[in-house]
N, CA, C and O atoms as a CHARMM CRD file, in Angstrom:
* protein
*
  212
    1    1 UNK  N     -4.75800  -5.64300   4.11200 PROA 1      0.00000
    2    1 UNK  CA    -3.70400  -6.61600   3.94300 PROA 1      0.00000
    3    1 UNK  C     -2.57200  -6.00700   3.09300 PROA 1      0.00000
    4    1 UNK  O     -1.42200  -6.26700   3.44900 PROA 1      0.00000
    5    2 UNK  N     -2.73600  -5.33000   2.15200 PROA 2      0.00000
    6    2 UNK  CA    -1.84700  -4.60700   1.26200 PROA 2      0.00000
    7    2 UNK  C     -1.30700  -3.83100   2.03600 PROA 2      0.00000
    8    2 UNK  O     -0.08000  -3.90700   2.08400 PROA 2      0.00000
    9    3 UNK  N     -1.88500  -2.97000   2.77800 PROA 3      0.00000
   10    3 UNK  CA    -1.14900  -1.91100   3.45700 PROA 3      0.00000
   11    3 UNK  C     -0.35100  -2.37700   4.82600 PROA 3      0.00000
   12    3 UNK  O      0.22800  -1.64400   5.62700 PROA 3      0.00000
   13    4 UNK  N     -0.47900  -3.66900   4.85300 PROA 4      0.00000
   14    4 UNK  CA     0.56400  -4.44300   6.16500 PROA 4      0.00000
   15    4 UNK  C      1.77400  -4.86200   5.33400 PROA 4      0.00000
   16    4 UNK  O      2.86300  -4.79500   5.90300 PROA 4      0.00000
   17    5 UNK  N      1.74400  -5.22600   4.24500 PROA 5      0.00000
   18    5 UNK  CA     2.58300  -5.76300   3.11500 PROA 5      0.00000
   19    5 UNK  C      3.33600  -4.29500   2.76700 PROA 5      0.00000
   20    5 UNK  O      4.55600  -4.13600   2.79600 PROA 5      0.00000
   21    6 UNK  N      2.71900  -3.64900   2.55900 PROA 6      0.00000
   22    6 UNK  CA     3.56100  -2.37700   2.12600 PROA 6      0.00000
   23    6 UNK  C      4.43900  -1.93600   3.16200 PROA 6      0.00000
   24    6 UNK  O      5.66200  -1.87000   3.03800 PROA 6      0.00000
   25    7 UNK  N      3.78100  -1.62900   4.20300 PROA 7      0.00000
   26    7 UNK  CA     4.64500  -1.16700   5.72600 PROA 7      0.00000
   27    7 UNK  C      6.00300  -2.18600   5.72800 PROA 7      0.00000
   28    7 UNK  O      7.18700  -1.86600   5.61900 PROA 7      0.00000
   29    8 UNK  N      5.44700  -3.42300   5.87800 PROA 8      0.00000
   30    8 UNK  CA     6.75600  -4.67300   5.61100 PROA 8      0.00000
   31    8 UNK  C      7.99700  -4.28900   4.59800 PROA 8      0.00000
   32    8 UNK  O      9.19100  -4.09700   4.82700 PROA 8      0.00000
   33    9 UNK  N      7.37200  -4.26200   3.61500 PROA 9      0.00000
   34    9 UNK  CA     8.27400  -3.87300   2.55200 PROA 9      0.00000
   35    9 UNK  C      9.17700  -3.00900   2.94900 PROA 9      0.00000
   36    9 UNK  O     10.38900  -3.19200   2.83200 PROA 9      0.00000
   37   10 UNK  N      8.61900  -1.95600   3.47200 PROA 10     0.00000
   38   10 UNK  CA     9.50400  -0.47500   3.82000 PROA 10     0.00000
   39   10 UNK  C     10.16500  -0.68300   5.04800 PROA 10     0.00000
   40   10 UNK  O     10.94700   0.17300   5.46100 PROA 10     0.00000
   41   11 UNK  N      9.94600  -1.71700   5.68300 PROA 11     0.00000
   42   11 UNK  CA    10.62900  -1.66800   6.84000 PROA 11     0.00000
   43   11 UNK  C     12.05200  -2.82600   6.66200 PROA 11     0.00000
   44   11 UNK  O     13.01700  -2.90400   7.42200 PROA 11     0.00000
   45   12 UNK  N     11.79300  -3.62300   5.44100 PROA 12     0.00000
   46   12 UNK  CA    12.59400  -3.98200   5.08900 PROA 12     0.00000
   47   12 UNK  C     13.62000  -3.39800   4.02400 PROA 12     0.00000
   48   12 UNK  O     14.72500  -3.76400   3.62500 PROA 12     0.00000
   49   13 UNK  N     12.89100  -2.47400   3.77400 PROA 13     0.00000
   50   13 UNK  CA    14.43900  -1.58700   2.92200 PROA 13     0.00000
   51   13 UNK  C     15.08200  -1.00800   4.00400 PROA 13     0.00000
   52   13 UNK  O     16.30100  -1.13800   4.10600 PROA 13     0.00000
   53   14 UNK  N     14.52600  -0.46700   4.72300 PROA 14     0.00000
   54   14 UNK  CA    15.69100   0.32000   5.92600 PROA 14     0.00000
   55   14 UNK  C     16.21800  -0.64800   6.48600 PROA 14     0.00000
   56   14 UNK  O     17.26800  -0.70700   5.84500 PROA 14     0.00000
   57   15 UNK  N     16.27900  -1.65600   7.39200 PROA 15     0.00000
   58   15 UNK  CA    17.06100  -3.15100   7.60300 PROA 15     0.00000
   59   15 UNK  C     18.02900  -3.32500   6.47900 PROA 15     0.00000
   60   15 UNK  O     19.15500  -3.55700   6.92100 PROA 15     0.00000
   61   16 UNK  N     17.95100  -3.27900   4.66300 PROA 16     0.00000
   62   16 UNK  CA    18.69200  -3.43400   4.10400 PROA 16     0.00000
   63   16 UNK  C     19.68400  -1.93000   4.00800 PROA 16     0.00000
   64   16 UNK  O     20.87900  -1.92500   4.30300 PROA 16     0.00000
   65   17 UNK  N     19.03400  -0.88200   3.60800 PROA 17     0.00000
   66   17 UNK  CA    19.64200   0.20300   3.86400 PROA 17     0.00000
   67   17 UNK  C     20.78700   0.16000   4.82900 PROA 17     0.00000
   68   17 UNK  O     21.93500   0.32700   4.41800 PROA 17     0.00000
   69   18 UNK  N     20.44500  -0.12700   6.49900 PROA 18     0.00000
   70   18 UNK  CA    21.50300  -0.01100   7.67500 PROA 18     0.00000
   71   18 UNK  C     22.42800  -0.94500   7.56700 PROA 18     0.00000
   72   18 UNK  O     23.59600  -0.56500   7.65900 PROA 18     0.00000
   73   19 UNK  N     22.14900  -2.43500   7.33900 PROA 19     0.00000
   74   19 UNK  CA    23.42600  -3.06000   6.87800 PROA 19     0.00000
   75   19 UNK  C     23.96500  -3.28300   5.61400 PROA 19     0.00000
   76   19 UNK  O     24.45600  -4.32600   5.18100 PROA 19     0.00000
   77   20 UNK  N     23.78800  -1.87900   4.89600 PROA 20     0.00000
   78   20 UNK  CA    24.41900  -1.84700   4.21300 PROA 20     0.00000
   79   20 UNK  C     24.60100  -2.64000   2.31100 PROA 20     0.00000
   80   20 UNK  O     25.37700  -2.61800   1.35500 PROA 20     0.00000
   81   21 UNK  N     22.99000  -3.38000   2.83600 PROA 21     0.00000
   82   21 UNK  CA    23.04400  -4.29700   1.49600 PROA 21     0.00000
   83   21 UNK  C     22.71000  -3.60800   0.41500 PROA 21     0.00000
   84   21 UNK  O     23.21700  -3.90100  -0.66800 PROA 21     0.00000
   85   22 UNK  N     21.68600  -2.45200   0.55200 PROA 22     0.00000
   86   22 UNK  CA    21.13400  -1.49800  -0.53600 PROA 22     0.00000
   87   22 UNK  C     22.16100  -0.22600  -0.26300 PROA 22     0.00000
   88   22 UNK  O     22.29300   0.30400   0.84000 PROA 22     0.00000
   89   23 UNK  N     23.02600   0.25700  -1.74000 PROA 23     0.00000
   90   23 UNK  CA    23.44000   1.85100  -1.75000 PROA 23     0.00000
   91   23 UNK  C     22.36300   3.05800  -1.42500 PROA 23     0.00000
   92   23 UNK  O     21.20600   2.83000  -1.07300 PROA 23     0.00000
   93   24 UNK  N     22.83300   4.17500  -1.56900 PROA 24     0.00000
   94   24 UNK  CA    22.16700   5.15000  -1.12500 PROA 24     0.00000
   95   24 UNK  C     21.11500   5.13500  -2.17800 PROA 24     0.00000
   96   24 UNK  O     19.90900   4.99100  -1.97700 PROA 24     0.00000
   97   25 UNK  N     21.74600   5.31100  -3.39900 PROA 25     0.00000
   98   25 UNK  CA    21.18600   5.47200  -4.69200 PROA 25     0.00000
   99   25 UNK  C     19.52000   3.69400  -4.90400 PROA 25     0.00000
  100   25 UNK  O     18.39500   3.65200  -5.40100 PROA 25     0.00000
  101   26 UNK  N     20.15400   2.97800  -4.39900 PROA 26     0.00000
  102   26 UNK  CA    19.03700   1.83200  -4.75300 PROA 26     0.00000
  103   26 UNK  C     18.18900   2.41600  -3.57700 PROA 26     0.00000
  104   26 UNK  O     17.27500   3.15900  -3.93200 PROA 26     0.00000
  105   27 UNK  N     18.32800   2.21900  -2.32600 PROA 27     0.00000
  106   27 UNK  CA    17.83100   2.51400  -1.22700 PROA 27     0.00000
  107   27 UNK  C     16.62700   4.26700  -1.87700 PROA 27     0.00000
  108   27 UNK  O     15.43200   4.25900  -2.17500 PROA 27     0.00000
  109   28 UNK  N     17.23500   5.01400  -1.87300 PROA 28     0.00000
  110   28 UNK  CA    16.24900   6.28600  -2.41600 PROA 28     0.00000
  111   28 UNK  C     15.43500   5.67700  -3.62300 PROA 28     0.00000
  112   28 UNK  O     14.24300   5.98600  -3.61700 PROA 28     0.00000
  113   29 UNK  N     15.83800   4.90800  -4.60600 PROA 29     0.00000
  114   29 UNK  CA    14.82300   4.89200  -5.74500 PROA 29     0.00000
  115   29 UNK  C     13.59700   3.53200  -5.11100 PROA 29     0.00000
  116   29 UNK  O     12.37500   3.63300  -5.20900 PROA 29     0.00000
  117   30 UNK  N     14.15600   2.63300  -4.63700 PROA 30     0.00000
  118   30 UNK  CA    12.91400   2.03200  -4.05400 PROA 30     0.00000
  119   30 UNK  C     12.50700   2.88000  -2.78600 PROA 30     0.00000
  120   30 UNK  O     13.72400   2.78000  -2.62600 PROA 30     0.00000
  121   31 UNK  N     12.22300   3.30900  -2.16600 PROA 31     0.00000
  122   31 UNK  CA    11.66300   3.70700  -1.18400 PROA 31     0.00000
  123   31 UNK  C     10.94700   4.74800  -2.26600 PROA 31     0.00000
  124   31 UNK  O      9.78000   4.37700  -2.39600 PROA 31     0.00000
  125   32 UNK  N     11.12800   5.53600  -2.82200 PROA 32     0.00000
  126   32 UNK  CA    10.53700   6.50200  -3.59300 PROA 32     0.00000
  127   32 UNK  C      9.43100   5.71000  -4.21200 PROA 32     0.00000
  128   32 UNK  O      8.28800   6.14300  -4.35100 PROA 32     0.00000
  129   33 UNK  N      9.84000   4.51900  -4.57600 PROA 33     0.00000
  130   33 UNK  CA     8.44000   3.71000  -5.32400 PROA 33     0.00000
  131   33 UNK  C      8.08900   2.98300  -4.31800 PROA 33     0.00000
  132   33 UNK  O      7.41300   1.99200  -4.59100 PROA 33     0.00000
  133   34 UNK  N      8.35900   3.18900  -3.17300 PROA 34     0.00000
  134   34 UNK  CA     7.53600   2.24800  -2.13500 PROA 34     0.00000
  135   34 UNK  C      5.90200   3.63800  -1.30300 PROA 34     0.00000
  136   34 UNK  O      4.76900   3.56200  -0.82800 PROA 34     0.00000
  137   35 UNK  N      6.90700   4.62600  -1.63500 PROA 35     0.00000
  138   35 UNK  CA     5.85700   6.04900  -1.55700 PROA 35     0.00000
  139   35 UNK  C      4.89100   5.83100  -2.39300 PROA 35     0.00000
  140   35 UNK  O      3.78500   5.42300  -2.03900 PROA 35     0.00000
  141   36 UNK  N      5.28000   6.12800  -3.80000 PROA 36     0.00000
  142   36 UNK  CA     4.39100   6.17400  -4.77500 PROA 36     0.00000
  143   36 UNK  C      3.63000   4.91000  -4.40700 PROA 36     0.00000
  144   36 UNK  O      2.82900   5.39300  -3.60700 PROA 36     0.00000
  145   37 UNK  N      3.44100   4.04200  -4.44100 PROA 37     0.00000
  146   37 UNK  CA     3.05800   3.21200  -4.20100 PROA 37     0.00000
  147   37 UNK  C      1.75800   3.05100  -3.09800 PROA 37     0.00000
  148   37 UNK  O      0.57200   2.92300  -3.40300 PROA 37     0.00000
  149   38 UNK  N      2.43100   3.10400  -1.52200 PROA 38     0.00000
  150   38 UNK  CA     1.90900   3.80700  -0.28300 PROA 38     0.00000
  151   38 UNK  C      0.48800   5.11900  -0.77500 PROA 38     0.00000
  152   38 UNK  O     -0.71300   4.93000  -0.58000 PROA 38     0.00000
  153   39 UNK  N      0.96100   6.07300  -1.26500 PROA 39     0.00000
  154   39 UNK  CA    -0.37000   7.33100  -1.74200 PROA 39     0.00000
  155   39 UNK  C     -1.41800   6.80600  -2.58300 PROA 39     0.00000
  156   39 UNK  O     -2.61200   6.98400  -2.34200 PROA 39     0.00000
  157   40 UNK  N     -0.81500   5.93100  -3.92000 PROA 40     0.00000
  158   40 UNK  CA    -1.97700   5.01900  -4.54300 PROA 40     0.00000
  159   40 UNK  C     -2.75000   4.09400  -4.11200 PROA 40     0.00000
  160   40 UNK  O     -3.86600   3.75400  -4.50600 PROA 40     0.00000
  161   41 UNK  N     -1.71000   3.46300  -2.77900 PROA 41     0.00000
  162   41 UNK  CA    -2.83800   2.65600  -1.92100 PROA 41     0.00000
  163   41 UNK  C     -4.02100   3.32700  -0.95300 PROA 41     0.00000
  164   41 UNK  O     -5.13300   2.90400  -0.63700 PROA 41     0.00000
  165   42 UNK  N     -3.28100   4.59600  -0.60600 PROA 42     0.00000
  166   42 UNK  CA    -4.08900   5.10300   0.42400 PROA 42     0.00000
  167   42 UNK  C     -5.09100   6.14300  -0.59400 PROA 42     0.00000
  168   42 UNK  O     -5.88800   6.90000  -0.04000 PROA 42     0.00000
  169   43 UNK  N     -5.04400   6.13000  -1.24400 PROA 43     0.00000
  170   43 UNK  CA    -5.94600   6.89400  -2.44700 PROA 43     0.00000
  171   43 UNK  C     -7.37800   5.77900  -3.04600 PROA 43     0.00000
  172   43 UNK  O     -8.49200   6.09400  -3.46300 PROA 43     0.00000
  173   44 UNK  N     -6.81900   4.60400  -2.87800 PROA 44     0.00000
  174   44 UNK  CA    -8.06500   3.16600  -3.31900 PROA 44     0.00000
  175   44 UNK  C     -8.83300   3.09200  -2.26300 PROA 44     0.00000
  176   44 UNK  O    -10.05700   2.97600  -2.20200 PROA 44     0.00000
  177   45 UNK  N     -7.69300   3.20000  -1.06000 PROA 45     0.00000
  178   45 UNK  CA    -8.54200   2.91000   0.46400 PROA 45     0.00000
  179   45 UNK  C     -9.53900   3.99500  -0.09000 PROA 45     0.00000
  180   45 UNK  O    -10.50700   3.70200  -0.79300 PROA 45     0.00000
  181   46 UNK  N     -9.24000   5.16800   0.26000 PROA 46     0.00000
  182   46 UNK  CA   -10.11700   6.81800   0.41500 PROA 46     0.00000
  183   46 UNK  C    -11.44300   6.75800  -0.11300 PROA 46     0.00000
  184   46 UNK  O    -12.55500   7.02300   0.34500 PROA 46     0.00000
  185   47 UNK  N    -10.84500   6.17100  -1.63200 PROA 47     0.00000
  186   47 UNK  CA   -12.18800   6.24700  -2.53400 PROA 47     0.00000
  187   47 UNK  C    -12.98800   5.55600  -2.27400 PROA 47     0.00000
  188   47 UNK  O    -14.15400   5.94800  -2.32200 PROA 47     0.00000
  189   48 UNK  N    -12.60300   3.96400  -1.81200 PROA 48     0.00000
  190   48 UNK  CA   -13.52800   2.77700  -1.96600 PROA 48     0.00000
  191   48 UNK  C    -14.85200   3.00900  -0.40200 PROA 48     0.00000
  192   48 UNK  O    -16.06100   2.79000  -0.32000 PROA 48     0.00000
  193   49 UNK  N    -13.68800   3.60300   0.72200 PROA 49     0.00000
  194   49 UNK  CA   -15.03300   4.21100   1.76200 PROA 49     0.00000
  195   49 UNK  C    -15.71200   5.19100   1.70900 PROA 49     0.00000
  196   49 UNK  O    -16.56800   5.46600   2.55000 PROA 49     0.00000
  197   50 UNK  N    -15.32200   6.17100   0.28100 PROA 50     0.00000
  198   50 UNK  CA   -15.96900   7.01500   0.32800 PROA 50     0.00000
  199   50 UNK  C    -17.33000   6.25600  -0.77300 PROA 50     0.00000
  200   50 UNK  O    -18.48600   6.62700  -0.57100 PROA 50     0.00000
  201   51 UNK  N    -17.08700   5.38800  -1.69800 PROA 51     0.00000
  202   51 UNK  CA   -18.09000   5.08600  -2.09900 PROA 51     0.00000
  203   51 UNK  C    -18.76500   3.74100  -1.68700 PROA 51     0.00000
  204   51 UNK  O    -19.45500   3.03600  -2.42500 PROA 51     0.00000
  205   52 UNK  N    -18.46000   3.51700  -0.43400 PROA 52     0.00000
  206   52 UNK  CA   -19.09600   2.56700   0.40200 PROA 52     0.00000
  207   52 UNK  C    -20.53400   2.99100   1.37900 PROA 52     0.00000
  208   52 UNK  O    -21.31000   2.25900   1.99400 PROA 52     0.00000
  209   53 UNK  N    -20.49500   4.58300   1.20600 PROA 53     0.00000
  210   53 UNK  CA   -21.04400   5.46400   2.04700 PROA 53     0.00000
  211   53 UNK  C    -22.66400   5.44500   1.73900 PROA 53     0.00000
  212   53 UNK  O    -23.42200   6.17300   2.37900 PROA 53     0.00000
């Protein structure tokens, strides 16, 4: 569920990005924390099936 929420998120900065509502500068620093973000999620996923095993 998080990681459908996250995808969302990011697909809504580029929508804001193209028309123009987010600058270059806002647009790069959230997406950069929408990354960081994205690797820490996919890092909880990793672990939690690896210790589901």
């Amino acid at each position: 569920m998080a990681h459908g929420s996250l995808t969302e998120l990011q697909n809504q900065l580029l929508i804001s990005r193209d028309v123009r509502y987010l600058d270059g500068r806002q647009f790069d620093s959230l997406w950069g924390r929408s990354v960081t973000a994205q690797k820490l999620l996919n890092g909880l996923i990793r672990s939690s099936r690896i210790r589901s095993k």
